[in-house]
Wavefront OBJ file of the C-alpha trace (Angstrom):
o trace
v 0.000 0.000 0.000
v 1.403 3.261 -0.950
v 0.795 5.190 2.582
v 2.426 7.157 4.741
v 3.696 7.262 8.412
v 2.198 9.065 11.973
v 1.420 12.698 11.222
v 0.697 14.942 14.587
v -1.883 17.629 13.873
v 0.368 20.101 14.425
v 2.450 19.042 11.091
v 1.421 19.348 6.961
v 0.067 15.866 6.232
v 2.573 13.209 4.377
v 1.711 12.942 0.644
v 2.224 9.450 -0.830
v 5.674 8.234 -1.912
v 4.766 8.315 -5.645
v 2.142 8.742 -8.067
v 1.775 7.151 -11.821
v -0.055 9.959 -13.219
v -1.732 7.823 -16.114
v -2.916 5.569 -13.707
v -4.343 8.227 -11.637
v -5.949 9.551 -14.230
v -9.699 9.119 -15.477
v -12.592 9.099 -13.468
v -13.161 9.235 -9.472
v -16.100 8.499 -7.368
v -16.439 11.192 -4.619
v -17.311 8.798 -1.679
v -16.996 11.525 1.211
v -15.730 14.876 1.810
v -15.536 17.561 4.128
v -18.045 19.855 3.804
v -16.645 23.059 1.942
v -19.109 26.144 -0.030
v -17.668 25.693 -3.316
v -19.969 21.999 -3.255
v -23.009 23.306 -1.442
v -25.096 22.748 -4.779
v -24.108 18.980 -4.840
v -27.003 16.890 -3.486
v -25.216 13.298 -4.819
v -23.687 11.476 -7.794
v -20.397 13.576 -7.530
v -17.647 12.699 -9.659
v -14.289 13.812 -10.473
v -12.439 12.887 -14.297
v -8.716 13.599 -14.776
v -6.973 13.978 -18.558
v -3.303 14.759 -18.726
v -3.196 17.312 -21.190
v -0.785 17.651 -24.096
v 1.560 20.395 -21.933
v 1.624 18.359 -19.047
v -1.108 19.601 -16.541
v -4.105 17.829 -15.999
v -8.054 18.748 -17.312
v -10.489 18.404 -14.449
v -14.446 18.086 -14.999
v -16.178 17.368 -11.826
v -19.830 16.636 -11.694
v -22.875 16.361 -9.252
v -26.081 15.962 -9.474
v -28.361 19.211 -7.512
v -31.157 18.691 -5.608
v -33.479 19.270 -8.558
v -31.902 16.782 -10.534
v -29.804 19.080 -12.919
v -26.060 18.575 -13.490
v -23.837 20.831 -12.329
v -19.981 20.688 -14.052
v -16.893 22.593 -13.092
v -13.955 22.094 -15.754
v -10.669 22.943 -14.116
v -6.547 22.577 -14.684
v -3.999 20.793 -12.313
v -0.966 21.640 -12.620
v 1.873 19.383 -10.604
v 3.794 21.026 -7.671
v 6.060 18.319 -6.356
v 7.251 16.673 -10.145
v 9.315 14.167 -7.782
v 6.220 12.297 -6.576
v 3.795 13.671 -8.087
v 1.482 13.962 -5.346
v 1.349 17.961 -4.637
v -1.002 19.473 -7.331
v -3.091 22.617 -7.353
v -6.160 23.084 -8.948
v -7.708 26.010 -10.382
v -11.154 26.498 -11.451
v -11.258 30.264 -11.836
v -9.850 31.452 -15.048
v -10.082 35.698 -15.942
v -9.255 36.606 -18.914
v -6.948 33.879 -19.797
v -5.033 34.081 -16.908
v -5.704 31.312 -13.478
v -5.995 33.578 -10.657
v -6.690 30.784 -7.733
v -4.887 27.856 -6.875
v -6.185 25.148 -4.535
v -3.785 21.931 -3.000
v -4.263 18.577 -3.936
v -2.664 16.677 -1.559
v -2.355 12.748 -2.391
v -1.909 11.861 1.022
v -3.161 8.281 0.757
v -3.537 5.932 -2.315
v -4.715 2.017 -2.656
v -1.756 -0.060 -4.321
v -4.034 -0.359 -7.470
v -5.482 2.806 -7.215
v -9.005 1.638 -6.640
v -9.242 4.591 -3.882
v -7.219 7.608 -3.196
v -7.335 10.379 -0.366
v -6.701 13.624 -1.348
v -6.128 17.001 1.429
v -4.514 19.867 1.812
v -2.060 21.755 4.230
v -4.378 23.153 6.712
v -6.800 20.027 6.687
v -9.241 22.347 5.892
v -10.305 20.082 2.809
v -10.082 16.690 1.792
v -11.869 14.225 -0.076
v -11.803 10.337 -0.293
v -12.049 9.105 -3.662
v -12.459 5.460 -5.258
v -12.602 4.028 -8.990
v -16.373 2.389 -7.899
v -19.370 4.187 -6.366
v -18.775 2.404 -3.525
v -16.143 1.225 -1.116
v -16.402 -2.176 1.534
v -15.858 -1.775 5.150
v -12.770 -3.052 5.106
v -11.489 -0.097 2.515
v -13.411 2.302 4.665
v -11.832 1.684 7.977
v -8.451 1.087 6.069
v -8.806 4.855 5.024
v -10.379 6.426 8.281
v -7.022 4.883 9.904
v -4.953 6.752 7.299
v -6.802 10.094 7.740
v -5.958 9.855 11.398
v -2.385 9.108 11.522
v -2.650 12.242 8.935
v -4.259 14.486 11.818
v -7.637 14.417 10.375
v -10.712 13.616 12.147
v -12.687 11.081 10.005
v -16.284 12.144 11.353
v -15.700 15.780 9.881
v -16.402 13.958 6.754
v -19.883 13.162 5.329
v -20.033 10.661 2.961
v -21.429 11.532 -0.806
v -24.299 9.367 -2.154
v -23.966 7.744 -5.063
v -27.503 6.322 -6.950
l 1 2 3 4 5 6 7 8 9 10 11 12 13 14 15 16 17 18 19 20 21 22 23 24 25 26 27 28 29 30 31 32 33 34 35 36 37 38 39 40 41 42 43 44 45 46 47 48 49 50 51 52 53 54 55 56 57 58 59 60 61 62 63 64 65 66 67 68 69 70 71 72 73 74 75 76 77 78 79 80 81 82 83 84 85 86 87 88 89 90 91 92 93 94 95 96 97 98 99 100 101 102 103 104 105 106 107 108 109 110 111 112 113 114 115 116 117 118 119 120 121 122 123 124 125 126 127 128 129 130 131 132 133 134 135 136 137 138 139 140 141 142 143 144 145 146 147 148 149 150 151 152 153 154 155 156 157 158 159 160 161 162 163 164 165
């Protein structure tokens, strides 16, 4: 399993030793998050799909079905921060006149051997997301990950998990 080690809440989290970016790629099942405002219109179904781009970065189109039923779809860039592991990215959704103004972390701080689920934070802990290739995940992947995101410093009941129908 590509994981990390103990990480006190007072530290960044670990990201994972390495990530194969065209296995990472394609799409994600959002299985929980913590709540954040920039997902308040997502009722379930949420999805994230990752395309490495010709120069490198990565295309991001995340999904969700609202409460009346109507898609709602953010397309976004990655671009990668730590080109050793590849597991520091930042995202950007908010693009002015060309130009990417905002950059969010994407922390890989855990990842499944095969990649069939992957944990993704940030510095402060203020986000994070747990992610898997199937709209569901068994217990035993579930308590697998809640152990990760506590050795990370997280607490695993700030997340609510994300239906999927």
């Amino acid at each position: 399993m590509n994981t990390t080690t103990s990480n006190p809440q007072n530290t960044e989290p670990s990201t994972v030793n390495s990530v194969e970016l065209k296995k990472y790629v394609g799409t994600w099942y959002e299985i929980a998050k913590i709540p954040n405002s920039f997902q308040k219109q997502c009722a379930c179904n949420t999805t994230a799909t990752y395309s490495i781009r010709d120069d490198g970065r990565i295309d991001v189109i995340n999904r969700c079905s609202k409460s009346d039923g109507t898609v709602d779809e953010a397309k976004g860039i990655a671009r990668i921060v730590d080109t050793v592991t590849n597991s520091k990215l930042e995202v950007s959704f908010v693009r002015l006149l060309g130009i990417r103004l905002f950059w969010g972390d994407y922390w890989i701080i855990g990842l499944d051997k095969d990649y069939r689920y992957a944990i993704v934070g940030t510095p402060s802990r203020k986000y994070g997301w747990i992610l898997s290739r199937s709209p569901a995940l068994s217990q035993e992947d579930q308590n697998i990950i809640f152990d990760i995101l506590k050795k990370q410093g997280y607490t695993p009941k700030s997340f609510i998990f994300t239906e999927q129908k």
